[in-house]
ZABAKOL-411019 format. One record per residue (C-alpha): x negated, y negated, z negated; residue number from 1; residue in one letter. Coordinates in nm, 2 decimals, always signed. Layout:
N
      px      py      pz  seq  type
       X       Y       Z  NUM     A
...
//
This chain:
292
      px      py      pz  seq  type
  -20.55   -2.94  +12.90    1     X
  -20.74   -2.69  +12.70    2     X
  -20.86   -2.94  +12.45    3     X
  -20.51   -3.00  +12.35    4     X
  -20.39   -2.68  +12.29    5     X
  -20.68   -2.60  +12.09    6     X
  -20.62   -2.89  +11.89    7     X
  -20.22   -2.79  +11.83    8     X
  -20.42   -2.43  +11.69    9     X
  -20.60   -2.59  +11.49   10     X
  -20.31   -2.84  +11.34   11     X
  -20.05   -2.56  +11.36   12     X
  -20.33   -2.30  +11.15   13     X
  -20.41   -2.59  +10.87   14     X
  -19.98   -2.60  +10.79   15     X
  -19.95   -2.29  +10.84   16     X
  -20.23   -2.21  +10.56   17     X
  -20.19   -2.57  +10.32   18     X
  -20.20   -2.34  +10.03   19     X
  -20.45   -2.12  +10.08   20     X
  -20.83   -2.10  +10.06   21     X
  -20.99   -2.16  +10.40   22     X
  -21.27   -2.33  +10.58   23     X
  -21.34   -2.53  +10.88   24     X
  -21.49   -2.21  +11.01   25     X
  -21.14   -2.06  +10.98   26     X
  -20.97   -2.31  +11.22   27     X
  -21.23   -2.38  +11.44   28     X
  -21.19   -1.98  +11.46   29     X
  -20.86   -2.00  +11.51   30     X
  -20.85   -2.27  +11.78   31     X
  -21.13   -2.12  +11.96   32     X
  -21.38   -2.32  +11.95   33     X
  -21.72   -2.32  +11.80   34     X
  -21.71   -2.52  +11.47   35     X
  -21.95   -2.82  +11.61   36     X
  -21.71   -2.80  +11.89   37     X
  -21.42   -2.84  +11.71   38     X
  -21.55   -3.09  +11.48   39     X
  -21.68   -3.36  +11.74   40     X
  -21.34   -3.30  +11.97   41     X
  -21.14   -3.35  +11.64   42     X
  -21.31   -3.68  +11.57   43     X
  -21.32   -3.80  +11.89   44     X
  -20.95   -3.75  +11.96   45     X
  -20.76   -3.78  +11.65   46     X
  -21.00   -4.00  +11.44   47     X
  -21.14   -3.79  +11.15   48     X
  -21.33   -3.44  +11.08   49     X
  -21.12   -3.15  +11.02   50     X
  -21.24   -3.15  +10.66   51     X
  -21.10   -3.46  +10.60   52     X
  -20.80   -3.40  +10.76   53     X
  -20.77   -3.09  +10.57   54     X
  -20.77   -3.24  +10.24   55     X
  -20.56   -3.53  +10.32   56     X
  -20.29   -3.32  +10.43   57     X
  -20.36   -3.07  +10.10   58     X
  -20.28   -3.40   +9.91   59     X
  -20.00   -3.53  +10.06   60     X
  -19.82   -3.19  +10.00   61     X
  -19.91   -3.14   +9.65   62     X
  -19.80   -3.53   +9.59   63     X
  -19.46   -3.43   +9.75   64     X
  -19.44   -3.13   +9.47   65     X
  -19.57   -3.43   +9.21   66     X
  -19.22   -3.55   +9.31   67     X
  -18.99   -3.33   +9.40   68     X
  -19.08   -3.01   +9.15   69     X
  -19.12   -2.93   +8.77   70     X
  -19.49   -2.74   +8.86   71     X
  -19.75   -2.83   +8.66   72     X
  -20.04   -3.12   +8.75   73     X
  -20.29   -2.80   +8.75   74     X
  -20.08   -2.55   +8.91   75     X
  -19.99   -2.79   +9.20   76     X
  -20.35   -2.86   +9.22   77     X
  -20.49   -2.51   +9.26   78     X
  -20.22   -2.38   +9.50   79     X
  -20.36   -2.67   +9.71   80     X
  -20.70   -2.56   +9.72   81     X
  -20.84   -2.73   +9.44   82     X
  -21.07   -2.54   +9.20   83     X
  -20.97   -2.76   +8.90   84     X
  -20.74   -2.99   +8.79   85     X
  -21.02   -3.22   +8.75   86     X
  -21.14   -3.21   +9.09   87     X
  -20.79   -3.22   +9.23   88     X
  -20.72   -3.57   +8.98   89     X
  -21.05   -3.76   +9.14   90     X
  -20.99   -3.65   +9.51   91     X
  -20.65   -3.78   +9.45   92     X
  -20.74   -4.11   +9.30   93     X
  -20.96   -4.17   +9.57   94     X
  -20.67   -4.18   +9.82   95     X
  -20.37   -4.26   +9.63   96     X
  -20.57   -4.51   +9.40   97     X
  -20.37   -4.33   +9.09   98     X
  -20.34   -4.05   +8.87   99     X
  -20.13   -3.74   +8.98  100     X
  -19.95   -3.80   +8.63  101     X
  -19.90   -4.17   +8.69  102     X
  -19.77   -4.08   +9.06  103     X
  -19.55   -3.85   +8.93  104     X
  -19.43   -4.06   +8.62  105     X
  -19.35   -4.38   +8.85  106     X
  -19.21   -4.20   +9.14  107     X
  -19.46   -4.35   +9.38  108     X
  -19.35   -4.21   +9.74  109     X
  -19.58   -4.44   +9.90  110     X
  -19.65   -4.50  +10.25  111     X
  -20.03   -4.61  +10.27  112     X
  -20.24   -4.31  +10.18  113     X
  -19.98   -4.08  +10.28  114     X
  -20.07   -3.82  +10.53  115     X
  -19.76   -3.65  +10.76  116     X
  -19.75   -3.31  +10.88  117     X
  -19.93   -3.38  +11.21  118     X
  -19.63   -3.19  +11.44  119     X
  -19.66   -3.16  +11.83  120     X
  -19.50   -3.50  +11.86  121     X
  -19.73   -3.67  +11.59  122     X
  -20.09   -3.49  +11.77  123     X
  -19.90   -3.61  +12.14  124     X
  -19.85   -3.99  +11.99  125     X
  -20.19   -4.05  +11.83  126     X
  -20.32   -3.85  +12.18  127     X
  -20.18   -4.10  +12.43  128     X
  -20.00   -4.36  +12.24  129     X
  -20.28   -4.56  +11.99  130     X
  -20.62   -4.60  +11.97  131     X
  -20.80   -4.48  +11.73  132     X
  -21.13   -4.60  +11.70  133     X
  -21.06   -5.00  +11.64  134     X
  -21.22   -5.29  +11.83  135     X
  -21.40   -5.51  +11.55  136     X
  -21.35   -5.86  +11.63  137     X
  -21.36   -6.20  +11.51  138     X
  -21.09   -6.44  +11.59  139     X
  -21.04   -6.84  +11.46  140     X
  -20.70   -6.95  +11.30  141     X
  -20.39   -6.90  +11.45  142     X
  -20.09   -7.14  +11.42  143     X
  -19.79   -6.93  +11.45  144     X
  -19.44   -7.07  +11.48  145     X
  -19.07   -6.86  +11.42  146     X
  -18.84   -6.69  +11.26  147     X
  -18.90   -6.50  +10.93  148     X
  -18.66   -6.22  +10.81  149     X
  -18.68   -5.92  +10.58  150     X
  -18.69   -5.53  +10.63  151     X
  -18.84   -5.22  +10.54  152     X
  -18.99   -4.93  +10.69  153     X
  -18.72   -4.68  +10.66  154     X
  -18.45   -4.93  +10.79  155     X
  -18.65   -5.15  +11.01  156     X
  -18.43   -5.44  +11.12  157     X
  -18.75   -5.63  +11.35  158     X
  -18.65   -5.54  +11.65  159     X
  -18.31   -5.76  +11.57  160     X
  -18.52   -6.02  +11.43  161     X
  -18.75   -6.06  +11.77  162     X
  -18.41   -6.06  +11.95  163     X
  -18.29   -6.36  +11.79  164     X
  -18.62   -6.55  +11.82  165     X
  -18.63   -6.46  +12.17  166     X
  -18.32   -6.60  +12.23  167     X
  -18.45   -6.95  +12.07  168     X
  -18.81   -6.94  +12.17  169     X
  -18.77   -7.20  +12.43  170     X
  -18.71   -7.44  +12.21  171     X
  -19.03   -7.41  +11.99  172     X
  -19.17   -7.72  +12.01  173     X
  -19.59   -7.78  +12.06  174     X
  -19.61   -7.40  +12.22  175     X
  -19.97   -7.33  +12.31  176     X
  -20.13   -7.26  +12.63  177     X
  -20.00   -6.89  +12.73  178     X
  -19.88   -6.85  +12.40  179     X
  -19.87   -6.51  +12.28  180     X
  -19.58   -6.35  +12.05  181     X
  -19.73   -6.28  +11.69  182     X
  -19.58   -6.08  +11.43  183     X
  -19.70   -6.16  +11.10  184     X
  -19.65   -5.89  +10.82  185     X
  -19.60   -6.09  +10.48  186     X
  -19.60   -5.96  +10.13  187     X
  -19.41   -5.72  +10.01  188     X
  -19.10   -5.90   +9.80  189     X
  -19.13   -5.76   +9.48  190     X
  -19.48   -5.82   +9.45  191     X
  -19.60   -5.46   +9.57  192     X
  -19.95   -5.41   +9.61  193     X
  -20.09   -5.20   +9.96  194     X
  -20.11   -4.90   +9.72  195     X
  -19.74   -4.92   +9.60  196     X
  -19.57   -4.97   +9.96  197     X
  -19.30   -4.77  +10.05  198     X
  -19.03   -4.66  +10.33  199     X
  -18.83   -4.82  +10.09  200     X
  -19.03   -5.14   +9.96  201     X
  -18.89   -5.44  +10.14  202     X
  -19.15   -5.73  +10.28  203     X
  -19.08   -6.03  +10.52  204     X
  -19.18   -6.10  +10.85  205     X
  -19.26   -6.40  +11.08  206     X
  -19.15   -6.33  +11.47  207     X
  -19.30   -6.57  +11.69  208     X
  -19.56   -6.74  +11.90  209     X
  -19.86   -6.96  +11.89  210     X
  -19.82   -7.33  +11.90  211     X
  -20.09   -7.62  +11.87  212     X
  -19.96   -7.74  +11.59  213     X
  -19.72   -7.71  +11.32  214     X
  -19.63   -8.05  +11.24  215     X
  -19.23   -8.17  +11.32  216     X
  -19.11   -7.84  +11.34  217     X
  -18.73   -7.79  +11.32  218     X
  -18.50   -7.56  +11.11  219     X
  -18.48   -7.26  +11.17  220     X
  -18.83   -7.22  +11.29  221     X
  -19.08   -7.14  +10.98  222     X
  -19.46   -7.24  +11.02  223     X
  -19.73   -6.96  +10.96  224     X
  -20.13   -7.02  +10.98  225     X
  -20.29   -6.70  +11.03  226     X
  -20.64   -6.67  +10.92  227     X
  -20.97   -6.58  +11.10  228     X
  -21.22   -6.38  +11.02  229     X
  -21.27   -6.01  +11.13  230     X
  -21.06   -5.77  +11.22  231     X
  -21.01   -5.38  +11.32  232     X
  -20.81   -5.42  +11.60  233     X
  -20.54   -5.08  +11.72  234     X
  -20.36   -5.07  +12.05  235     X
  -20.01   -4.91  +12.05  236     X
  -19.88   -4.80  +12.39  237     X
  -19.56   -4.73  +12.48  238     X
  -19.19   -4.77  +12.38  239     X
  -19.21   -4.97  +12.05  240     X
  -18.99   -4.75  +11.86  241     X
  -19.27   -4.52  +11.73  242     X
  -19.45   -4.77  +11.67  243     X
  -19.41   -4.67  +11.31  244     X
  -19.60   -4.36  +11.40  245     X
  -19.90   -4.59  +11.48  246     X
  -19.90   -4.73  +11.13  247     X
  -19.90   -4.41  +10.95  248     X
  -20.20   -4.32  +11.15  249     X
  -20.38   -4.69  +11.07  250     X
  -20.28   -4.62  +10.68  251     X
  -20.29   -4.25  +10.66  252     X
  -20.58   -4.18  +10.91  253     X
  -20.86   -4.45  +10.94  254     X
  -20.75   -4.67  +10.64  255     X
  -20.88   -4.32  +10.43  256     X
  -21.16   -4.24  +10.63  257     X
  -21.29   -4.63  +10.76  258     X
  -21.62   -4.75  +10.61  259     X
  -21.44   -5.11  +10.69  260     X
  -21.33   -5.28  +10.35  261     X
  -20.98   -5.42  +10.37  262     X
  -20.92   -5.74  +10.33  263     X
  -20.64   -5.95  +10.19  264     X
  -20.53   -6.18  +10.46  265     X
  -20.24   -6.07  +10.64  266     X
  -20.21   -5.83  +10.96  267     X
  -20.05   -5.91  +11.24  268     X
  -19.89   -5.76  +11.58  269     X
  -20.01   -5.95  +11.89  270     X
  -19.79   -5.99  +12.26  271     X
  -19.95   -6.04  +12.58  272     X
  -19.91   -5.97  +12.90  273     X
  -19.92   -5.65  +12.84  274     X
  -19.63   -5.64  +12.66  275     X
  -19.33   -5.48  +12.91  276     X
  -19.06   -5.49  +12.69  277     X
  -18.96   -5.27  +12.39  278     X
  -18.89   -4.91  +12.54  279     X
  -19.11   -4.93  +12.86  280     X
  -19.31   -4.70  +12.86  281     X
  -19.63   -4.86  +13.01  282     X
  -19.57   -5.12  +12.71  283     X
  -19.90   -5.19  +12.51  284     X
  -19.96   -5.45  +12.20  285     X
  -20.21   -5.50  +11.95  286     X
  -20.22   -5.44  +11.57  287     X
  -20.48   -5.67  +11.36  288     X
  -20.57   -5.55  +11.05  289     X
  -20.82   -5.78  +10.81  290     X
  -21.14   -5.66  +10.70  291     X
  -21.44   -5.80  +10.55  292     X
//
């Protein structure tokens, strides 16, 4: 559809110049569409303005040369578009929630915050595959009972870990009324705040499903109260291996550009009906993510 190919212009024109000094009026130029044009289509479809997505993307590469070169805080900062090394060190505060030195001087290749090259496959995902302007909603407690076991993003090992509580879910005693699976994310395990997780950063997770009560509840199950309160909720559709691709637009799309203020209950992945199975591709299930 034309809307989509003006939108891969406009994504392919913003990589294609990261380094250079351009406008809005450039890409919407480039995509061929009128600049209020582009900027409502942009928002509408992928979530933010092109402004913002600009910048965002100007950051994550210049926090990738924080890393992974010997340039200089300022020099990184104005062949990124920044007038000033000032202005580059509060714009990326704001997202990263650190200095460039400090990024650079703990090797902080963080995950939230970070925003990928949006490639054909990326703009195709976030097109069809999640939504991305989140329900609010406001949900009581949830009693969740399962299994608990630890990963990280880079080598995610939950798809193993629903297998084996699949296998056992039967026997969950007290399950409730067309209980639902719920994944729980926990903490991270070495004490990582939201700003400090990684690919690499390992947390723990609770697969499982709702029960009316905890009470009684045999080894190997673990117990989990989830908390009420409101919520941003993000559908995911489709085969549940790029679901990964969902949460780097939650954390590297909305989660910079949301008025919403987080909060620090715990989010969680819901199952319904909905859910077809891992690689189907009609396959859709919820993300919750706690705000105030």
């Amino acid at each position: 559809m034309e809307y989509r190919e003006a939108l891969e212009r406009a994504v392919l024109y913003v990589e294609n110049h990261i380094g250079e000094d351009f406008t809005v009026e450039d890409v919407a130029r480039a995509a061929g569409y009128s600049y209020y044009h582009l900027t409502r289509v942009f928002h509408v479809l992928l979530g933010e303005g092109v402004g913002s997505y600009i910048q965002k993307r100007r950051l994550a590469s210049a926090a990738q040369k924080l890393l992974y070169t010997d340039d200089s805080v300022l020099n990184i900062a104005v062949a990124h578009g920044f007038s000033s090394g000032e202005s580059f060190s509060r714009a990326f505060k704001a997202a990263y929630n650190t200095t460039p030195w400090n990024y650079r001087k703990n090797r902080m290749d963080i995950f939230v915050s970070y925003k990928h090259r949006m490639d054909l496959p990326r703009l195709e995902h976030i097109l069809n595959n999640v939504t991305v302007h989140p329900k609010i909603v406001e949900i009581p407690d949830l009693l969740v009972a399962g299994l608990r076991g630890e990963t990280t993003l880079r080598d995610n090992k939950l798809s193993d870990l629903w297998r084996r509580f699949n296998a056992i879910a039967h026997t969950v005693p007290n399950p409730a009324p067309g209980a639902r699976g719920i994944g729980v994310c926990e903490s991270c395990t070495n004490g990582n705040t939201l700003y400090g997780m990684s690919d690499d950063v390992p947390f723990t997770e609770v697969a499982g499903i709702e029960v009316t009560t905890l009470d009684g509840l045999p080894a190997p199950f673990v117990g989990k109260q989830v908390k009420g309160g409101r919520y941003a909720v993000f559908t995911h559709r489709g085969n549940i291996a790029r679901l990964t691709q969902t949460f780097e637009y939650i954390w590297g799309t909305w989660f910079l550009v949301t008025g919403e203020e987080l909060d620090a209950r715990e989010d969680f992945e819901l199952y319904d009906e909905r859910y077809l199975g891992f690689d189907d591709p009609d396959t859709e299930m919820d993300i919750y993510i706690p705000i105030k």
